[in-house]
PATI-323615 format. One record per residue (C-alpha): residue in three letters; z, y, x. Coordinates in pm, whole numbers, always signed. Each point is the difference from the previous one (the first is absolute). Example, Ala and Ser with C-alpha at 12.3 -4.5 7.8 and 13.67 -1.06 7.14 Angstrom:
BEGIN
ATOM   res       pz       py       px
ATOM   ALA     +780     -450    +1230
ATOM   SER      -66     +344     +137
This chain:
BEGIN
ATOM   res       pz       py       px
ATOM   UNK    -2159    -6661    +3886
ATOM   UNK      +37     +223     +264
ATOM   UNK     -280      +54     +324
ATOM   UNK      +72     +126     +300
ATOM   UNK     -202     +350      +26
ATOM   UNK     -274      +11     +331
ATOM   UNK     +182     +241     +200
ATOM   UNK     +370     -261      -94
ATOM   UNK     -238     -289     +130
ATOM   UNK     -122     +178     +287
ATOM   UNK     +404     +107      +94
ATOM   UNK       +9     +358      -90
ATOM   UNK     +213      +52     -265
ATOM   UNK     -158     +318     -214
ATOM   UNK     +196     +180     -292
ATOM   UNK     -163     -116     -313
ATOM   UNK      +41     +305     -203
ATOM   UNK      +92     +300     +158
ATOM   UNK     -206      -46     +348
ATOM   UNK     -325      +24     -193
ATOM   UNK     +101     +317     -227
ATOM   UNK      +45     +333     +195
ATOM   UNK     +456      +21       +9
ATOM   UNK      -17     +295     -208
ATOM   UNK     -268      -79     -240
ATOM   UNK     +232      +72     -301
ATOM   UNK     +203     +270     +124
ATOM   UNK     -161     +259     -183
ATOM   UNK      +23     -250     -283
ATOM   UNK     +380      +42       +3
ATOM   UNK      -32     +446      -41
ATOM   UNK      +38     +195     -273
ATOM   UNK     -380      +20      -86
ATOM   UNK      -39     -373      +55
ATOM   UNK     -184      -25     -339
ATOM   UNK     -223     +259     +110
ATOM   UNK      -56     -132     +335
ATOM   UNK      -81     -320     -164
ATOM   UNK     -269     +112     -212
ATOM   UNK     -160     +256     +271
ATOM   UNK      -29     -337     +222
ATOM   UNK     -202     -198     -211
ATOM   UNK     -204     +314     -143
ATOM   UNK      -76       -1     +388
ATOM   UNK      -72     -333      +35
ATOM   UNK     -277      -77     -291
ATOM   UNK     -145     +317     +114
ATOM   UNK      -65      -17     +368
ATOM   UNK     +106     -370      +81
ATOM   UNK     -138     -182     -331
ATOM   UNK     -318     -133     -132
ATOM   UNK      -90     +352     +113
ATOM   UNK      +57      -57     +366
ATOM   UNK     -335      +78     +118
ATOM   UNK      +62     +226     +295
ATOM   UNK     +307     +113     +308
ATOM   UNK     +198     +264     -187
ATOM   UNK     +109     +308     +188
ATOM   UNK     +310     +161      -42
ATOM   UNK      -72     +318     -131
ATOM   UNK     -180     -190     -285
ATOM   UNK     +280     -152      -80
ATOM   UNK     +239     +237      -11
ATOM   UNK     -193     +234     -205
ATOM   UNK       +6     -288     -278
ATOM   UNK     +404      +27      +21
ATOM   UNK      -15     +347      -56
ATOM   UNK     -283      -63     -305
ATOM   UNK     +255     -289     -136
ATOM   UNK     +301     +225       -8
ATOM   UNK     -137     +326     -111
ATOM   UNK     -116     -214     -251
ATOM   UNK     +342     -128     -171
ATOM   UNK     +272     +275      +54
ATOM   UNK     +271     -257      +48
ATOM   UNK     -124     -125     +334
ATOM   UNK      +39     +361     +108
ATOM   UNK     +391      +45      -56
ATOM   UNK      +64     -317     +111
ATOM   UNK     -192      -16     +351
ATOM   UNK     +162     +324      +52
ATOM   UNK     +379     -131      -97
ATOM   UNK      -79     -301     +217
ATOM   UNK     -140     +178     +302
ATOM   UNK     +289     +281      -13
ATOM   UNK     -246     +265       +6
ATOM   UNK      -68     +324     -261
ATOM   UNK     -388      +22      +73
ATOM   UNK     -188     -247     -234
ATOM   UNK     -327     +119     +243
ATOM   UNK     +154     -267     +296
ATOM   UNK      +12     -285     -265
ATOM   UNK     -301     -169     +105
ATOM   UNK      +51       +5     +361
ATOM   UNK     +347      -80      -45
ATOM   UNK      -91     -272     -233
ATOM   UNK     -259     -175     +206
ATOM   UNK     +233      +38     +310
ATOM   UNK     +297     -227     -224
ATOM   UNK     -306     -234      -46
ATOM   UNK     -117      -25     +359
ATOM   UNK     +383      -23     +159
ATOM   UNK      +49     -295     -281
ATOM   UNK     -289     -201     +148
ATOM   UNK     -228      +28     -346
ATOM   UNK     -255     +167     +140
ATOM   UNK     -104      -57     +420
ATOM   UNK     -180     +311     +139
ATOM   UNK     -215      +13     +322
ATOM   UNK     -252     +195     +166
ATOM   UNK     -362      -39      +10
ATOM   UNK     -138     +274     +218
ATOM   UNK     +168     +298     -121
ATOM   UNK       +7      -79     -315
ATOM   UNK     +357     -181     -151
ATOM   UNK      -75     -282     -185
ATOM   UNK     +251     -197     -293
ATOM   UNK       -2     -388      +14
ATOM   UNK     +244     -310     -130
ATOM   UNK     +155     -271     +111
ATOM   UNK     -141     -323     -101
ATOM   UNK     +315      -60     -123
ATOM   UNK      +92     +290     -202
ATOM   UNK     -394       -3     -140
ATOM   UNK      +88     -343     -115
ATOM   UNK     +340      +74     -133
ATOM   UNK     -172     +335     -191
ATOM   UNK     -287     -243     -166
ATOM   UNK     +292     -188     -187
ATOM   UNK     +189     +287     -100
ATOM   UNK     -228     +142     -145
ATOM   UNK     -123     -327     -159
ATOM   UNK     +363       -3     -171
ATOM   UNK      -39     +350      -73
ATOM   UNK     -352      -40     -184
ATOM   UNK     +173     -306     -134
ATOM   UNK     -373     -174      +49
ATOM   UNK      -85     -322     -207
ATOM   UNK      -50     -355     +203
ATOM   UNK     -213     -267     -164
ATOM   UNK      -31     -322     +168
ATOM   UNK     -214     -180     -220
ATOM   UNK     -344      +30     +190
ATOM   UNK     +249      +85     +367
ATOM   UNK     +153     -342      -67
ATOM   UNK     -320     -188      -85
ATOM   UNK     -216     +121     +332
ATOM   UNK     +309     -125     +163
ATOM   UNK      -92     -327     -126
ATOM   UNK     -330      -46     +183
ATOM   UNK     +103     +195     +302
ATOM   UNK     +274     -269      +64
ATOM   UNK     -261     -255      -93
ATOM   UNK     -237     +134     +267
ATOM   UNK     +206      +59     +306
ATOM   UNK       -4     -389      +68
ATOM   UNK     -354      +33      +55
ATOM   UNK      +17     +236     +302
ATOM   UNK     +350      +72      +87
ATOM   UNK      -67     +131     +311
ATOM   UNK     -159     +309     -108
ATOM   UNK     +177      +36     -334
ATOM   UNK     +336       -4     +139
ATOM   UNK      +44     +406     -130
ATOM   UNK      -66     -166     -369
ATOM   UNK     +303     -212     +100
ATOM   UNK     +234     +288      +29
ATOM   UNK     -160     +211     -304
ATOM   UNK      +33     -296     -264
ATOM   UNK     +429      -25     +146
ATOM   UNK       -8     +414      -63
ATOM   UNK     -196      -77     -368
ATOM   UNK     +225     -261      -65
ATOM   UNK     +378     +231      +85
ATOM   UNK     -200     +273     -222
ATOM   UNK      -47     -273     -280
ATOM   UNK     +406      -94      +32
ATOM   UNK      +49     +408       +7
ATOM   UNK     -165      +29     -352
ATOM   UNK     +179     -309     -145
ATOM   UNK     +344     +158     +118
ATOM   UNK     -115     +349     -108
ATOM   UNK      -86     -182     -393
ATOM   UNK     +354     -155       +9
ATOM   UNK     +159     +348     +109
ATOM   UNK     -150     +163     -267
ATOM   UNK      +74     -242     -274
ATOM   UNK     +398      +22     +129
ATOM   UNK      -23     +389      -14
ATOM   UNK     -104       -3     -367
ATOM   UNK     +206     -296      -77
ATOM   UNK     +324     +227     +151
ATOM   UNK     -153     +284     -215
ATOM   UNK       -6     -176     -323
ATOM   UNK     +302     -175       +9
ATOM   UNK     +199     +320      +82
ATOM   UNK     -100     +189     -270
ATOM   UNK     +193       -3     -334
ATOM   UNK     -274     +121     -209
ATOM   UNK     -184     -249     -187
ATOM   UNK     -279     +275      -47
ATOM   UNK      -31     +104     +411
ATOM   UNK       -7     -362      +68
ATOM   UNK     -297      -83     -188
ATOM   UNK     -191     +344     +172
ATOM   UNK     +141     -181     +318
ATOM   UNK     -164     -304      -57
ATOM   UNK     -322     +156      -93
ATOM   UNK      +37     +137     +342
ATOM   UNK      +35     -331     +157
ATOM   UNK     -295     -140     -205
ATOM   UNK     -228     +254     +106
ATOM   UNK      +76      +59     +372
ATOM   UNK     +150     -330     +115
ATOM   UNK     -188     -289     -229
ATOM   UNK     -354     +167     -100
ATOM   UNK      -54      +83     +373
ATOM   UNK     +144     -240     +220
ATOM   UNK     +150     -325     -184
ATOM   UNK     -305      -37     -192
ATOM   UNK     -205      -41     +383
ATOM   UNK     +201     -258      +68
ATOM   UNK      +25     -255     -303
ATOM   UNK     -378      +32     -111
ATOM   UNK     -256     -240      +76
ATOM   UNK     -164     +167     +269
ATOM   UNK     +381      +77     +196
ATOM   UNK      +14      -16     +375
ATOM   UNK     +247     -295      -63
ATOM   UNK     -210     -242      -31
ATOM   UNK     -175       +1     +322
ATOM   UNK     +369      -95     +100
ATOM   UNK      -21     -372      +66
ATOM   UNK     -367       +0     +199
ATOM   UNK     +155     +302     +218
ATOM   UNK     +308     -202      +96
ATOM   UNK     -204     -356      +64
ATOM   UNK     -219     +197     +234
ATOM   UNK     +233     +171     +201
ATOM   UNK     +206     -340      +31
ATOM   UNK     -306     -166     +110
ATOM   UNK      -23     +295     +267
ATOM   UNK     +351      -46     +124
ATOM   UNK      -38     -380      +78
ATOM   UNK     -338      +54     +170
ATOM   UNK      +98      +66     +362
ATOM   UNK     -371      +96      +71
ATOM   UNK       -6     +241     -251
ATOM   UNK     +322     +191      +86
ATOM   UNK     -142       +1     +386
ATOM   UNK     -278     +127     -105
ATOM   UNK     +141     +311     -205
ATOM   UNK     +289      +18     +274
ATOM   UNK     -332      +71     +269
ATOM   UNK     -128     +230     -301
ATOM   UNK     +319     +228      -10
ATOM   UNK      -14      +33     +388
ATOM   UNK     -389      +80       -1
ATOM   UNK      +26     +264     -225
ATOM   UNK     +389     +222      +75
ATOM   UNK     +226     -196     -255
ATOM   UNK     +173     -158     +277
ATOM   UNK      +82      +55     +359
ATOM   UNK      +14     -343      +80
ATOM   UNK      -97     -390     -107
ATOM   UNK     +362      -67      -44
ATOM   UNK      +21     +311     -234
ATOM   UNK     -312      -85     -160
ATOM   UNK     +139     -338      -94
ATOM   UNK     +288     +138     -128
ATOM   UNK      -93     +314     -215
ATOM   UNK     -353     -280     -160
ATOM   UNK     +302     -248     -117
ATOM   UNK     +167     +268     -135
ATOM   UNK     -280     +150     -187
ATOM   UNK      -56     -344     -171
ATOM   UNK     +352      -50      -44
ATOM   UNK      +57     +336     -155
ATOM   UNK     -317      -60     -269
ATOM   UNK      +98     -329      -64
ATOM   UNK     +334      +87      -79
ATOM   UNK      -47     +289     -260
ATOM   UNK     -260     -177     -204
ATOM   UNK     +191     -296      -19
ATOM   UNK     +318     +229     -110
ATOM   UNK     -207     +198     -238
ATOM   UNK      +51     -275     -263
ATOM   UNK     +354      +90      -24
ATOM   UNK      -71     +407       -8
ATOM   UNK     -199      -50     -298
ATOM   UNK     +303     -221     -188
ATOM   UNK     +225     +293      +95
ATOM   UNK     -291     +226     -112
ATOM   UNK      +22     -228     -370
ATOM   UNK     +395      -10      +18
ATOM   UNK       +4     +380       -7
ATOM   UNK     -279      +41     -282
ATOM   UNK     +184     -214     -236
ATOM   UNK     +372     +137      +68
ATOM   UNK     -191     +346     -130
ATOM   UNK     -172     -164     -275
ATOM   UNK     +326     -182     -140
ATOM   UNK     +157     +368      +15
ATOM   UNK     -256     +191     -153
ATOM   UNK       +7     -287     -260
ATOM   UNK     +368       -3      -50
ATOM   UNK      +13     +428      -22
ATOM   UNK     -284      +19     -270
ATOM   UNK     +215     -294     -178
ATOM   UNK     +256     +209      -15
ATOM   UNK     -135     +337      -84
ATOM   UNK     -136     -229     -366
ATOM   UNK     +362      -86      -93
ATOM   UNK     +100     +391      +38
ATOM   UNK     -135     +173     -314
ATOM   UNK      +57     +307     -153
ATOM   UNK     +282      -76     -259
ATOM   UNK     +219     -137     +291
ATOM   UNK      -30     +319     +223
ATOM   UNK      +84     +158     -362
ATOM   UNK     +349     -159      -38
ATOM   UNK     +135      +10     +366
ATOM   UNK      -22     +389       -7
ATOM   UNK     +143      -33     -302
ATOM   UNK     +311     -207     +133
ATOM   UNK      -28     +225     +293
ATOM   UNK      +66     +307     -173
ATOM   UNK     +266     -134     -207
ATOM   UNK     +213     -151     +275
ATOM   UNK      -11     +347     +159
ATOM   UNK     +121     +174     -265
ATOM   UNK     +315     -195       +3
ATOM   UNK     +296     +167     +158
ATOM   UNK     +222     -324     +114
ATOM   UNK     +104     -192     +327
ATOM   UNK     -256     -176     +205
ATOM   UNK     +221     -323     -128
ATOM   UNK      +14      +84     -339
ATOM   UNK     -152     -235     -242
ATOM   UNK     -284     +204     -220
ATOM   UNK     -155     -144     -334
ATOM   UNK     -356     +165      +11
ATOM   UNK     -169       +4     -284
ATOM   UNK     -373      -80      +98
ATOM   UNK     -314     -155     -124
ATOM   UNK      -36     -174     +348
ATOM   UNK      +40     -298     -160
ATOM   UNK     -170     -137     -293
ATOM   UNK     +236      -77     -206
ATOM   UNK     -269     -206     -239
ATOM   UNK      -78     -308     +141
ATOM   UNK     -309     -150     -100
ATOM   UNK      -64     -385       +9
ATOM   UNK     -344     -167      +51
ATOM   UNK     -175     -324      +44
ATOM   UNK      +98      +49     +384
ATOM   UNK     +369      -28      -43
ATOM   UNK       +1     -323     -236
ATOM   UNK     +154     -297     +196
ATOM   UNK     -272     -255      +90
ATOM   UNK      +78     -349      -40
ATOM   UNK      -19     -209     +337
ATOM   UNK     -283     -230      +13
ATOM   UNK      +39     -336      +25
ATOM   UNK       +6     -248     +335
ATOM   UNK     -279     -212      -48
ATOM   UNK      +75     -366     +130
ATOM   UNK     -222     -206     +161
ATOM   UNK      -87     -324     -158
ATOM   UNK      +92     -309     +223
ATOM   UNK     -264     -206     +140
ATOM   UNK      +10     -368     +175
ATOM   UNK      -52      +31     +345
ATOM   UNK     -328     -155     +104
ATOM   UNK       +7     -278     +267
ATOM   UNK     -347       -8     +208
ATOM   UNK     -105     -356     +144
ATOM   UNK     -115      +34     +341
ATOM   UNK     -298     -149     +128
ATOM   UNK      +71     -363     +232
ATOM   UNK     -268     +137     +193
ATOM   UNK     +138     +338     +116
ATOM   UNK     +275     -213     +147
ATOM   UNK     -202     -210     +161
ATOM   UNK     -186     +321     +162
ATOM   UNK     +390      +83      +94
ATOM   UNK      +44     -299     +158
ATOM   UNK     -318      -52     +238
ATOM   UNK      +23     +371      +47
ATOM   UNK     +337      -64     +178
ATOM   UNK     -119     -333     +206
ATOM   UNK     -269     +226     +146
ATOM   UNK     +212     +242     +142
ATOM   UNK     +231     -270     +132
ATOM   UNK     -280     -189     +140
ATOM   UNK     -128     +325     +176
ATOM   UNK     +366     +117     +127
ATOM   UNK      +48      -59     +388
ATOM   UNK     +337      -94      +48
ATOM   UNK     +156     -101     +361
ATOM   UNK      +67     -425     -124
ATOM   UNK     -375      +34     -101
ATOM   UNK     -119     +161     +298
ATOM   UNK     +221     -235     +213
ATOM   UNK     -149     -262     -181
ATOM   UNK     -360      +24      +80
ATOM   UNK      +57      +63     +346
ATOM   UNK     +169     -357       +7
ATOM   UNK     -325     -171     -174
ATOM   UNK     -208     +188     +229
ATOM   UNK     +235      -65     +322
ATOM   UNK      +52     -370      -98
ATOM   UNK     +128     -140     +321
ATOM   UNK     -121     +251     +241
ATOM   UNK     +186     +268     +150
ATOM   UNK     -250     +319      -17
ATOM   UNK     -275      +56     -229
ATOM   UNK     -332     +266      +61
ATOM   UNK      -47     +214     -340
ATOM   UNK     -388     -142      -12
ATOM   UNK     +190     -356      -60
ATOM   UNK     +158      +71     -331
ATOM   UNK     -125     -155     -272
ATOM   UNK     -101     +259     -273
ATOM   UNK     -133     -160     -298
ATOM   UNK     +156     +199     -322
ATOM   UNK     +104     +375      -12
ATOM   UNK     +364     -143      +15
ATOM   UNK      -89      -71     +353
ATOM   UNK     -168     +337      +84
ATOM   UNK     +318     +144     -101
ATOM   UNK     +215     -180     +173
ATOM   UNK     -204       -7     +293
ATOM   UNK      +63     +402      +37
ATOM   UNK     +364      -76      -46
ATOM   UNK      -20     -226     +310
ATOM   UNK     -209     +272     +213
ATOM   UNK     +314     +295      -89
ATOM   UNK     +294     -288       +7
ATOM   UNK     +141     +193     +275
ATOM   UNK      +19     +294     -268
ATOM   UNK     +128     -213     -309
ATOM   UNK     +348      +93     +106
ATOM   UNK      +71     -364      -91
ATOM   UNK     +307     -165     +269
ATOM   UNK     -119     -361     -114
ATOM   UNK     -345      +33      +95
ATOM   UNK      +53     +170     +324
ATOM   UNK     +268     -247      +68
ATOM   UNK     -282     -265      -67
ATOM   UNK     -306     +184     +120
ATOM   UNK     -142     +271     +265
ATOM   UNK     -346     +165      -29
ATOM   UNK     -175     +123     +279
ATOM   UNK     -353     +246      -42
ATOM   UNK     -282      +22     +165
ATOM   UNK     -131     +333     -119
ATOM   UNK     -373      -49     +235
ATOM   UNK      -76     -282     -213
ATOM   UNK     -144      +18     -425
ATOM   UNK      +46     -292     -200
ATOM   UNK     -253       +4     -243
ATOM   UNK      +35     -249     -326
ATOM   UNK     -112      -26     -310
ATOM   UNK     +312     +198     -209
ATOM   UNK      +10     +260     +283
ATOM   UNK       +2     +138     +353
ATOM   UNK     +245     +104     +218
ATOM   UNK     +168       -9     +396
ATOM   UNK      +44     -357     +151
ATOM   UNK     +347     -132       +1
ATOM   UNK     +220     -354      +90
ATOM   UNK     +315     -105     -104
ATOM   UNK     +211     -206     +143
ATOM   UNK     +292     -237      -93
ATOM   UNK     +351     +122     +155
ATOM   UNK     +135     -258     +168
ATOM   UNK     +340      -90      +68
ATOM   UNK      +19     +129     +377
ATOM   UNK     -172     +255     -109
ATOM   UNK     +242     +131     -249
ATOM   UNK     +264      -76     +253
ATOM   UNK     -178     +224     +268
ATOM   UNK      -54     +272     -304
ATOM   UNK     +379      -32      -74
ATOM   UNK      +80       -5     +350
């Protein structure tokens, strides 16, 4: 489900693509040396701006690596040259780092006299996964997955200073959903792959493909015993527990403000339920990647299956005869309509018979023998176990002629009655005893017709069966009724 960004919650509306990318970021991506540009901006990257960023680069350092990268490969010469209009190679660099600097790749600014090259946070993080892609680096989740485990498991303990562990097990657990989606893309591109190819023999190197690169490396991580799937169901009980434990959530909300992952508590609140929401959500969805992950496996197993099936039944002697029959029907010299008798040995013309094509007589239905039925006597006493069974319950029932009932041994003659005066001398009369203290709740006409009940809610009546509020009813009389109808 969609959540409002910070700056939507906080009423600036901020473009969610293009106003965090420099406009004309890929402009030079659209030239005719685009490929080259391409590969001079990551070169660039891993060597200044990688794991090697140690130091401020100037300017002139960096431009003298340009003009090392293109001396070194001839075809970045012609083509910075074609693309920058200009006849002398010499003004590539400068040219080329100027294309960079106008794009918004690289930032430059001055410190002293010196002019220093920077990024963007945002193009710095946009570089690290392109060239990620470009590397085409391995993920395992296995042990990732696992320490995810007990740092979910640990943030109830002091969620006020783990809150940033909140927000690093939601980015773990999108980078988990990544890999499972990146497994299923694979498998479809090699399923695509086989199953366009004609070629019995380039579908099996295919699949050899698939085996090594797809199943050796990544589904075998996933359906071992020691998978990241199975810390699935203690991940998603935690987290629930976490989003129905208001304390908790307050506490990580107050945790987000303390340390810069939100402006506000509001925000806070937000952005913490939709961390747990988010991690919640793909583990309990990964159960279904992995069946698509299976579906896919076995579609390419049934076809590798069903090619190597068919590559048996295609010998030699049958290739044999249909160039044979080939050549002979080519030699003809008659209409496309024509009927042509071609003599060929494409059939066997021998037909050899065998055990296998002997008719097999059907077997026979075997009939059941009949059998009496068997009567079973049932014992006298289970009925009699029926029968009290079924007094009980109707001497325990509460019905309104019962209820009205005792109240008329207990009124006798009188016309109100305290609830300490009612005789209670079986659980019969407990019973109906609470019937009498909620007759104005029995949704019986009769009895209220009869009867009125009036609590006293100060007073406890304490007997034997049980205790509850004093009450007293009293008998409707007839002017009564006539004042109540009146």
């Amino acid at each position: 489900m969609y959540e409002a960004s910070e700056s939507e919650q906080d009423g600036t509306i901020k473009d969610t693509l293009f106003g965090h990318l420099p406009p004309s970021l890929f402009g030079i991506l659209a030239s005719a040396a685009k490929r080259d540009y391409a590969r001079l901006i990551l070169w660039i990257y891993r060597e200044f701006f990688g794991e090697n960023y140690a130091k401020p680069v100037r300017k002139d350092e960096l431009v003298a690596f340009i003009a090392v990268q293109i001396d070194r490969l001839s075809d970045l010469v012609e083509d910075f040259a074609a693309d920058a209009a200009n006849a002398d190679a010499s003004q590539n660099p400068n040219n080329v780092y100027l294309r960079l600097k106008q794009a918004g790749w690289l930032v430059e600014h001055r410190r002293g006299y010196v002019q220093m090259v920077d990024l963007e946070a945002s193009v710095s993080m946009l570089l690290e996964t392109l060239s990620a892609i470009e590397e085409g680096e391995a993920v395992h989740f296995g042990g990732t997955i696992a320490a995810l485990e007990s740092v979910i498991e640990g943030l109830g303990d002091n969620p006020l200073d783990k809150a940033s562990s909140l927000a690093d097990s939601a980015a773990r657990a999108r980078r988990f959903q990544q890999h499972l989606s990146a497994i299923i893309g694979n498998l479809r591109a090699h399923e695509q792959r086989i199953v366009a190819d004609p070629q019995p023999t380039r579908i099996l190197a295919s699949f050899f493909q698939f085996v090594e690169e797809v199943l050796i490396s990544d589904y075998r991580a996933i359906k071992t015993t020691n998978n990241p799937f199975r810390h699935r169901n203690r991940i998603i009980q935690i987290i629930s527990d976490y989003e129905h434990d208001n304390e908790i959530v307050a506490a990580f909300a107050e945790g987000y403000v303390a340390q810069g992952l939100a402006s506000s508590y509001e925000i806070a609140i937000s952005k913490v339920r939709q961390h747990l929401g988010q991690v919640k959500r793909i583990f309990d969805a990964a159960e279904e990647r992995l069946d698509d992950i299976d579906a896919f496996r076995s579609r390419l197993e049934q076809r590798i299956a069903r090619t190597i099936s068919y590559m048996n039944e295609i010998d030699g002697s049958t290739l044999v005869r249909l160039t044979h029959l080939l050549r002979d029907v080519g030699a003809t010299d008659l209409d496309w309509d024509a009927p042509l008798p071609v003599p060929s040995d494409l059939a066997d013309p021998v037909r050899h018979w065998g055990p296998g094509n002997l008719a097999s007589p059907s077997s026979r239905r075997v009939t059941a023998t009949p059998t009496s039925v068997q009567k079973t006597q049932i014992d006298p006493a289970l009925y009699a176990y029926d029968r009290a069974q079924q007094a009980y319950l109707v001497r325990l029932s509460v019905t309104p002629d019962k209820i009205a009932g005792y109240i008329e041994r207990n009124l006798g003659s009188a016309a109100e009655l305290h609830a300490r005066d009612f005789v209670v001398e079986t659980p019969e009369d407990a019973l109906l005893l609470q019937g009498v203290r909620q007759l104005d709740m029995f949704g019986s006409k009769e009895l209220l017709r009869r009867f009125r009940v009036s609590h006293d809610h100060d007073t406890l009546v304490d007997t034997d069966w049980s205790a509850f509020s004093a009450f007293s009813v009293f008998r409707n009389l007839p002017e009564n009724l006539e004042i109540d109808h009146g």
